[in-house]
C-alpha angles and dihedrals in degrees: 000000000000121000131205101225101025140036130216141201136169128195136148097358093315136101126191123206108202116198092231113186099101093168084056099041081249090295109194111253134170095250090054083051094052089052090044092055094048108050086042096056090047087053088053095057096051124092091206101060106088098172149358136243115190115183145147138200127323082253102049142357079209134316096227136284123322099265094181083067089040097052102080087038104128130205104251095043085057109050092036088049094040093240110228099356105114078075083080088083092085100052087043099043110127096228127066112277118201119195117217104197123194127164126347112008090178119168114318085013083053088048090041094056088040085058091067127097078241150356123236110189133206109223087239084061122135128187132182140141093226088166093118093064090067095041104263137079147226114314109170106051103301085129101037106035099037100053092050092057108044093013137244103296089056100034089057094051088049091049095035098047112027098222129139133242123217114227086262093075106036096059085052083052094055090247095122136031100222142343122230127167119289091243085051097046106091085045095060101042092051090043077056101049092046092049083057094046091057105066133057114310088214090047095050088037097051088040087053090046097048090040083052092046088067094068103043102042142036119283092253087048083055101044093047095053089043097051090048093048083044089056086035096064087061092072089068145083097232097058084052094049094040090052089050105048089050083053089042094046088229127118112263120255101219125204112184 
């Protein structure tokens, strides 16, 4: 199926979602996000599908949201039509979602790519939450999201004075996971998502969950659910097979 604002591709397990609006540095629209949803939720719903890859342009993930659509947006359509909200698919998508950021990742960009398991950075990579300079702020997690992941101190300079961060920064700050060349980028982020797809779906699933928990609840709350999902995996017959080929000195034939 083609779509007008995003481009897809599957192969191997894994499935790449590419921002796809260059005139518009990949701004952010409603019609993009109904695409988004959509392919997202089909993607859900397939067995085949073991991770995820969202990206953009060499030259942005994707420079904000499309203010020019924002800008007649009133109060009460917003709160009533949960503005923006249907973006959420990606952070509560059931399969491993990887964020290959090149370029700008500016507001809504910035809170897409936060919605991913990770982050991978091209070095030309550039982040910020520059809502406050048009009178608004974060809402898709810039606040939220953010802070959880660099901290108060840092997310506060991000949301009070608009400015961007380089990937330099970012992964110091703890916002990305690792920085390759841009004309790696694509590469490592696909050697990544087929590592994950190779290995047990209710391994990786339980593992995202526990790794998300951290976040949410107290660290006895935490340790509690890791240490059931961790019981829990030896009830099944990856974890057997997994035990025994490294005993074996074999590669594992995962199942689930």
């Amino acid at each position: 199926m083609s779509y007008e604002t995003i481009l897809t591709h599957v192969e191997e397990h894994v499935a790449t979602l590419t921002l796809n609006r260059p005139a518009a540095m990949n701004a952010l629209n409603r019609q993009m996000m109904l695409e988004v949803s959509e392919v997202m939720q089909n993607w859900d719903q397939d067995e085949s599908i073991r991770a995820i890859i969202i990206t953009g342009s060499d030259k942005a993930f994707a420079a904000g949201a499309d203010i020019k659509e924002m800008q007649s947006v009133e109060y009460l359509d917003a709160l009533q039509g949960d503005f923006l909200g249907e973006w959420e698919c990606i952070a509560n998508s059931s399969k491993p979602t990887i964020a290959a950021v090149a370029g700008y990742a500016l507001g809504g960009g910035c809170e897409v790519a936060m919605m991913c398991d990770f982050i991978l950075a091209a070095d030309n990579a550039r982040f910020g939450q520059p809502e406050v300079r048009i009178g608004t702020l974060p809402g898709l997690g810039g606040t939220q999201r953010l802070t959880r992941l660099v901290g108060k101190s840092k997310a506060m300079d991000m949301c009070l004075t608009g400015r961007m961060m380089d990937a330099e920064e970012a992964e110091r700050a703890g916002l990305v996971s690792r920085i390759v060349p841009q004309a790696e980028l694509l590469d490592e982020a696909r050697k990544a998502a087929l590592q994950i797809a190779s290995f047990s779906a209710t391994a990786v699933q339980l593992a995202r969950e526990s790794v998300d928990a951290a976040l949410t609840t107290t660290l006895d709350q935490g340790l509690h659910l890791e240490r059931r999902s961790f019981f829990s995996l030896f009830g099944t017959e990856d974890q057997r097979e997994g035990m025994q080929a490294f005993i074996d000195k074999r590669t594992p034939d995962f199942k689930r």
